[in-house]
N, C-alpha and C positions, 0 to 999 in steps of 0.2 A: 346867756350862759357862756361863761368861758371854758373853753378846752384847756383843765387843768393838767399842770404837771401830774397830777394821780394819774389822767387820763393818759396821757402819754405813758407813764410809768407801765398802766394795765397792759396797752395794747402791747409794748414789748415785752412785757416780761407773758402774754401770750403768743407771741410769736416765737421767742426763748425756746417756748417748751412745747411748739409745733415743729420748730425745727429739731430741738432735741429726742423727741418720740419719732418722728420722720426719719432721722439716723440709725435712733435703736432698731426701726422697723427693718433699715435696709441691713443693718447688720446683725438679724434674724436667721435671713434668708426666707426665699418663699418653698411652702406656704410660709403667707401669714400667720399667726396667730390672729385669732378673734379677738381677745384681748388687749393686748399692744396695737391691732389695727386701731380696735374700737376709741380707745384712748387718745390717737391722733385723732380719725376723726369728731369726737367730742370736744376736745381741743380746740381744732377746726370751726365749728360750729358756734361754741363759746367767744370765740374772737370776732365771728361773723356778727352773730346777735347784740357782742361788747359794742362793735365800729357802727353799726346801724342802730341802735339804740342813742349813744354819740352823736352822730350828724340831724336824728330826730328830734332829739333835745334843742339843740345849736339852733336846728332849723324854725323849731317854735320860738324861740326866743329872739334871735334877726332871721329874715328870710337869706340864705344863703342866694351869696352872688356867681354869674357865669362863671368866670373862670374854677372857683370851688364844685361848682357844678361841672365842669368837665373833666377836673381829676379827678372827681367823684366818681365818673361815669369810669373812665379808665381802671382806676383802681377795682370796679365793681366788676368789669368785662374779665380785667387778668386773676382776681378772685375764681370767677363762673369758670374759665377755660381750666384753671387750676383744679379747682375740685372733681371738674365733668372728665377730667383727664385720668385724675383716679378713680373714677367708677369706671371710666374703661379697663384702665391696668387690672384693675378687680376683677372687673368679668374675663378678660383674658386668662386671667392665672388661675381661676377655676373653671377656664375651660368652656364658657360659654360665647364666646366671641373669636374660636379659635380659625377662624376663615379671615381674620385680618393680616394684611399681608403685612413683611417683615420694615418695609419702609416706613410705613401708616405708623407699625408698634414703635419703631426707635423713634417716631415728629412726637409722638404722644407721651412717651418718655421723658423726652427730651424738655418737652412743657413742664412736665410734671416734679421737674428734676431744676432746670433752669426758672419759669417764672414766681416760686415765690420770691426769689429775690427783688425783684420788680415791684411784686403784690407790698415786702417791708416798705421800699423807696416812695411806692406812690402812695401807700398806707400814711408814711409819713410827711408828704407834699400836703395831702386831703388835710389832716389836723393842723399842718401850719398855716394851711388856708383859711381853714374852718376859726382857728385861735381868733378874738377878739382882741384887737393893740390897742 
């Protein structure tokens, strides 16, 4: 299977519109809304199941090599930190994690805020590994 330009097209034009709901949210203000949250997160998740459905395919068809396998990995770690970062912010801002101290809250932020960028670049390393030439 080749990683088509479609497939490239989907993953950014989901990221697009992760970032662009991620915007709307932060220029809400908190609270959240349930709805605009839920939206990125589905989003979220939809791109998840898009990229891992993707390399599942690829991978039945040739066995993916190390090095695709290591961006893999990466790409899957700043993914995990990414999302586990917003379930903390979540629980902070209603109030259930409110014994975290103020250094903890801005590193957490700070992921949350800085690594999708990373998640796009290594998002896009993974499928040009993944592409068959």
């Amino acid at each position: 299977m080749n990683i088509s330009f479609t497939t490239i097209i989907g993953a950014g034009l989901l990221f697009l519109f992760i970032f662009l709901s991620g915007y709307w949210l932060s220029k809400m203000g908190k609270p959240y809304s349930s709805f605009p949250f839920n939206i990125h997160k589905l989003i979220g998740l939809a791109a998840g199941v898009f990229l891992i459905m993707t390399v599942v395919r690829r991978n039945q068809a040739a066995p993916i090599d190390s090095p695709a396998v290591t961006i893999l990995a990466v790409t899957v770690l700043i993914f995990i930190l990414t999302v586990t970062a917003c379930g903390i912010l979540r629980e902070v801002d209603n109030g259930r994690l409110s014994s975290l101290s103020q250094p903890i809250h801005t590193a957490i932020s700070l992921i949350h805020k800085l690594f999708p960028y990373p998640a796009v670049f290594f998002t896009i390393a993974t499928l040009d590994l993944l592409m068959v030439h």
